[in-house]
C-alpha positions in Angstrom: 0.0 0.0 0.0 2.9 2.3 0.7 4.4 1.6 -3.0 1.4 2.3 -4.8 0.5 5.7 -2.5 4.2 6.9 -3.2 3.9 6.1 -7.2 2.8 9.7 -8.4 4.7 11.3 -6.1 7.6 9.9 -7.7 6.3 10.1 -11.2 5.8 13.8 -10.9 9.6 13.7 -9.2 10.5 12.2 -12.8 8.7 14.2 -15.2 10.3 17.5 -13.4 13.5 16.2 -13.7 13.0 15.8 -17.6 10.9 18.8 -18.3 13.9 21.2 -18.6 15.9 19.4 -20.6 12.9 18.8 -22.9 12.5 22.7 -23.3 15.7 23.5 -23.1 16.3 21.0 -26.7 13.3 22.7 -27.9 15.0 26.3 -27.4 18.3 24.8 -28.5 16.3 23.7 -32.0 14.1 26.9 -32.1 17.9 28.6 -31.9 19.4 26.9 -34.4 16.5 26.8 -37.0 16.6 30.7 -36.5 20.3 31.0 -37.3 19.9 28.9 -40.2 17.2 30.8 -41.6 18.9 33.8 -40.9 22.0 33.1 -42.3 20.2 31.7 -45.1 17.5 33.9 -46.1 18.1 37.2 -43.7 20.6 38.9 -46.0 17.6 38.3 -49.1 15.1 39.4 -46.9 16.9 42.6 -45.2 17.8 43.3 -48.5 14.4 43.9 -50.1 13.4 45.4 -46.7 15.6 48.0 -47.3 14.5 48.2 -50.7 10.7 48.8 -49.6 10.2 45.9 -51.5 7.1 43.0 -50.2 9.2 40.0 -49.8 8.2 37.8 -46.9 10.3 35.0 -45.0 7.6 32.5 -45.9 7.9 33.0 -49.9 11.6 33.5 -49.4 11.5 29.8 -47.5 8.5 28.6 -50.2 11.0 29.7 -52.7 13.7 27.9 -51.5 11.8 24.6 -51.1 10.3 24.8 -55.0 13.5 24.6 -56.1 13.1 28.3 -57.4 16.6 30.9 -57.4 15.1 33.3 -54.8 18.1 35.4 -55.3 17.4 36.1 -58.8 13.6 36.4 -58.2 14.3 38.9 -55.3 17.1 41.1 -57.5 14.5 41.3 -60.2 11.7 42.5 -58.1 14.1 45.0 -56.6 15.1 46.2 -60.2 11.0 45.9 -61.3 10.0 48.1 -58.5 12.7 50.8 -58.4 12.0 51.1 -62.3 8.2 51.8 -61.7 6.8 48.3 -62.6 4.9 48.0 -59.0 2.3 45.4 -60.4 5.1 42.9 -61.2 4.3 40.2 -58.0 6.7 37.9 -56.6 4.3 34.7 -58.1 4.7 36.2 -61.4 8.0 36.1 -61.4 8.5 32.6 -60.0 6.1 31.3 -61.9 8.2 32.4 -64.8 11.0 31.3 -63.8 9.4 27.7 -63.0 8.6 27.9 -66.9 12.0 28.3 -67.5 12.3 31.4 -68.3 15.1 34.4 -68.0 13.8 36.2 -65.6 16.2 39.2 -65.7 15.8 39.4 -69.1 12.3 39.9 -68.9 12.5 42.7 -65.8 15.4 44.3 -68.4 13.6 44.4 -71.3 10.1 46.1 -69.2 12.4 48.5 -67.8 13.8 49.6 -71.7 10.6 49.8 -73.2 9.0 51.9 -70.0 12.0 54.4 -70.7 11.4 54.5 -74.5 7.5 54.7 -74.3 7.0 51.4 -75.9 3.9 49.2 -75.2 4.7 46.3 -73.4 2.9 44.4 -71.5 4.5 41.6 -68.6 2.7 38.6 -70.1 3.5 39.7 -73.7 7.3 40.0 -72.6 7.4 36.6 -70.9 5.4 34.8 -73.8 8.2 36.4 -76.1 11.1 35.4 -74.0 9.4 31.5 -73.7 9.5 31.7 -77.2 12.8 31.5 -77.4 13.2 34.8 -79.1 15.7 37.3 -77.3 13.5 39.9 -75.8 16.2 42.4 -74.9 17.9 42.5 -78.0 14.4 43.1 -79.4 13.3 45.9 -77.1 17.1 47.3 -78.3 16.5 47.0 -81.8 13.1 48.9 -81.5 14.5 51.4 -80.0 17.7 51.1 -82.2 17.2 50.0 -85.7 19.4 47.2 -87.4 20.7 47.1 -90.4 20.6 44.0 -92.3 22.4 42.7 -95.8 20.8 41.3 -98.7 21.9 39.0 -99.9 23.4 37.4 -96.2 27.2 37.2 -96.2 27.0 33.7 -94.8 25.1 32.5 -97.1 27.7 32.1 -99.4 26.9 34.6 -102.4 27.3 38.1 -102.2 24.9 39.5 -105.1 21.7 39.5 -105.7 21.5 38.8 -109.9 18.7 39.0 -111.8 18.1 39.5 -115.8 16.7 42.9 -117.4 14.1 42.7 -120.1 16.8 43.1 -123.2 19.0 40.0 -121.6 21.8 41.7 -119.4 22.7 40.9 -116.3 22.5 43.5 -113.1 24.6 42.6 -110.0 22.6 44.0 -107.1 23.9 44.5 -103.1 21.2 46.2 -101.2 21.2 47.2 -96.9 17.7 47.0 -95.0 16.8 48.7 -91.7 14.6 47.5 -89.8 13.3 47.5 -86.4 11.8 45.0 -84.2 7.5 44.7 -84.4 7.2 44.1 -80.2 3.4 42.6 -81.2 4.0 40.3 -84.0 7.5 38.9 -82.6 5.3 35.7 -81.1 4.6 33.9 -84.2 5.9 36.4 -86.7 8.5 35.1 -89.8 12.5 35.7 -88.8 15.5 38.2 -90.4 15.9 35.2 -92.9 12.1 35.8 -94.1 12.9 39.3 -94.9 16.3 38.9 -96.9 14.1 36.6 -98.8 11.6 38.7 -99.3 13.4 41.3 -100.0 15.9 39.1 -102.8 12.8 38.3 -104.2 11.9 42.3 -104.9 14.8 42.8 -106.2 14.6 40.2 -108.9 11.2 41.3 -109.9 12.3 45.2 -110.1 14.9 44.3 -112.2 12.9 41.7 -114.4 10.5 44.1 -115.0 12.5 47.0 -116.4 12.9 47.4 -120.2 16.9 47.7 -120.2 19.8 47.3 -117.7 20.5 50.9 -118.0 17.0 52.2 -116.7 17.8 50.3 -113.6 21.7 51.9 -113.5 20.5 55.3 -113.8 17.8 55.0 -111.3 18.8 52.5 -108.6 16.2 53.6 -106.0 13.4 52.3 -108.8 14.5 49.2 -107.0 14.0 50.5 -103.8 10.4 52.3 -104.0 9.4 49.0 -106.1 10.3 46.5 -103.0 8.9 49.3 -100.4 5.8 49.2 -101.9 5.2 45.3 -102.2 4.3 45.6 -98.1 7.4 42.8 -97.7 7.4 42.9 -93.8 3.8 41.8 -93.3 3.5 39.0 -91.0 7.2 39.5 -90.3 8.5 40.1 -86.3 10.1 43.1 -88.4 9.1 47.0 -89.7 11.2 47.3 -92.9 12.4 51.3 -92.4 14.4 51.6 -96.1 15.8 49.9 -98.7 19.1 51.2 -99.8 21.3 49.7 -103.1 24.4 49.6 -101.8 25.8 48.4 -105.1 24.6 47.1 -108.8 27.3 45.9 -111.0 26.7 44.9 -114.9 27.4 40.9 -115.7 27.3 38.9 -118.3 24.9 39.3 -121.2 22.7 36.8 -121.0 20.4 37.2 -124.0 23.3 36.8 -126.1 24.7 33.9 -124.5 21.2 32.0 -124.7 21.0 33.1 -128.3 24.8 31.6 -128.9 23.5 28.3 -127.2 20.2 28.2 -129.0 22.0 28.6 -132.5 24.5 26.0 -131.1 21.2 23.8 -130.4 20.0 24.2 -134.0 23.2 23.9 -135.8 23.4 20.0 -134.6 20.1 19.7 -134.8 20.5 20.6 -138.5 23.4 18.9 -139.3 21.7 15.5 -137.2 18.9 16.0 -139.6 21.2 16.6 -143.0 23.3 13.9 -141.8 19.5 11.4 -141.6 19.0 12.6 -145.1 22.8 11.5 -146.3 22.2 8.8 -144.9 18.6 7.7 -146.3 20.1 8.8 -150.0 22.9 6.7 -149.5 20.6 3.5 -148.5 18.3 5.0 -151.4 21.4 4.8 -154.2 22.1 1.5 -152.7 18.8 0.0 -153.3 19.0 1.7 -156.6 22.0 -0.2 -157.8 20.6 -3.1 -156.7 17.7 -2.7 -158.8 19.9 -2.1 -161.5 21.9 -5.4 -161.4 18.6 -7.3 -160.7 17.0 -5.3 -164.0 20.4 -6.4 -166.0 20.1 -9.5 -165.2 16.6 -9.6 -166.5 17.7 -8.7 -169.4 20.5 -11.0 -169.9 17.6 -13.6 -169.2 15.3 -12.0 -171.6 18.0 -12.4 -174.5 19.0 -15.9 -173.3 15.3 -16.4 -174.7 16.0 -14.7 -177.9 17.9 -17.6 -179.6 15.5 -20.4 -178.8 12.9 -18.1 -180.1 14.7 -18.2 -183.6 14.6 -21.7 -183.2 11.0 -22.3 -182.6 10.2 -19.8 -185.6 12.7 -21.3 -188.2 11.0 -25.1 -186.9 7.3 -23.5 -187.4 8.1 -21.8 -190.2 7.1 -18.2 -188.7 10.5 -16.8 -189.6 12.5 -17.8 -193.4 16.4 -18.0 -194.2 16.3 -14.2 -196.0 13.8 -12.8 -192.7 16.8 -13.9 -190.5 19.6 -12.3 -192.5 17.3 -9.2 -193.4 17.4 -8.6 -189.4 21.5 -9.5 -189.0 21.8 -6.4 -191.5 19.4 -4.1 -189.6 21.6 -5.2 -186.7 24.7 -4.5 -188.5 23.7 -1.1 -189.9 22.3 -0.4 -186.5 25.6 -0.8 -184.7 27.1 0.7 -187.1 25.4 4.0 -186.9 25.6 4.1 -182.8 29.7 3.6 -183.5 29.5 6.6 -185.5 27.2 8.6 -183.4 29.4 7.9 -180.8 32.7 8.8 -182.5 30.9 12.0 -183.6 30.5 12.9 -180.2 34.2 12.2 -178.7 35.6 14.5 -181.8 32.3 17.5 -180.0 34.0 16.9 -176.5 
């Protein structure tokens, strides 16, 4: 009875003996948990006090636990809201960054356009930089126009050639400036669209013109023709001016293409003249083939003549004085051809 009385009394002996030590852990882990979270997040957090910027110790440690730079995110809020951009939130910018976009780049590129008065929106600059385009150097080039080479250097040609109307060949080197279209750089055709487009105006301006000369004398036809053809539409680009840089005379081309067609008809003529030798050739052969075969008719034909003399003399159809009447006709008939022919030797 004495044990069991005494049993709380010496339970609450224990648990007072522990109870310190229990809160003093729980102090020693409250301690250290603040020192880490100091040392880990105070600088950040001070840092955008000081700035007057809203960054709390909670998003700074959600931050940190998403995997999320909070450094970055915290240096481009600072930059966002000493620029003016107030209504730039710390969840937009990590949720940008979670997309993998450049953060900085974005806050950058805000900040240029507010200064040069150009609309631009936060969700139209993070779609553009998620598009892989580079939306600083875009912001840059609106405000400071490129200039861009037609044809491109590394493309391996340095001339743009096209053919005038009376067959010579123009030489053509032309500089475009352009500057960035902030709304139609999502979706809209790249630099190598417009040097394309633009080659292709240049061919067509010089295709078009009666003679190589007009197009010497007046290079800035070529110009106003390829400015009026609307070539940056549906481009991420505004096409400013075309200047020729350079047109240079080539070869003449009408010529040459005459050379080659006369070439082409020459052996065409000469295959057909040489069809035609050919078929009289085969022609005279058949000929003289005919001939022997009609000779040899004829040697046939007077291989018949004696046994016809024979079968008349036997049916008495021809006498003794009919057969020698015809040796003289023979005779004087020979005769007369030998003297015709002599007649004509003594002519020649």
């Amino acid at each position: 009875m004495l044990d069991l009385a005494m049993s709380p009394v010496l339970a609450q002996a224990s648990l007072g003996s522990w109870l310190p030590w229990a809160l003093g852990l729980f102090a020693a882990v409250l301690v250290v948990v603040f020192f880490f979270l100091a040392a880990s997040f105070g600088q950040l957090w001070l840092q955008a006090a000081f700035a007057h910027v809203q960054v709390g110790m909670g998003e700074l440690i959600g931050m940190w636990m998403r995997g999320v730079n909070n450094r970055t995110i915290v240096a481009a809020k600072i930059q966002a809201w000493k620029a003016g951009l107030t209504d730039i939130t710390t969840n937009d910018l990590e949720t940008h960054y979670l997309s993998r976009g450049r953060v900085p780049n974005v806050v950058q590129a805000l900040i240029s356009a507010q200064r040069a008065k150009i609309p631009l929106d936060y969700a139209t600059a993070c779609a553009i930089d998620l598009a892989g385009r580079d939306i600083v150097d875009a912001v840059n080039t609106s405000v400071n126009p490129k200039v861009i080479d037609v044809p491109n250097p590394n493309s391996g040609r340095s001339t743009v050639d096209a053919v005038a109307r009376d067959g010579i060949q123009l030489k053509a080197r032309a500089r475009v400036t352009v500057r960035t279209n902030i709304h139609q750089l999502v979706g809209g055709a790249t630099e190598e669209t417009v040097i394309a487009r633009v080659g292709e105006g240049i061919v067509s301006a010089i295709g078009s013109s009666d003679t190589h000369a007009i197009v010497l004398e007046n290079p800035d036809r070529i110009s106003k023709a390829v400015l009026s053809r609307g070539l940056d539409g549906g481009t991420a680009y505004e096409i400013l001016s075309i200047d020729i840089a350079d047109v240079d005379v080539g070869i003449n081309v009408g010529a040459r293409l005459q050379q080659d067609q006369a070439e082409a008809d020459k052996a065409r003529f000469q295959a057909e003249a040489e069809k035609r030798r050919a078929m009289a050739k085969a022609r005279e052969q058949e000929m003289a083939a005919e001939v022997v075969e009609n000779k040899a008719k004829v040697v046939l034909a007077e291989a018949e003549v004696p046994r016809a003399l024979a079968e008349a003399f036997r049916s008495g159809n021809l006498g003794v004085m009919d057969f020698y009447r015809m040796k003289n006709i023979e005779a004087d008939t020979g005769m007369r051809d030998r003297i015709a022919d002599e007649g004509e030797d003594e002519d020649a």
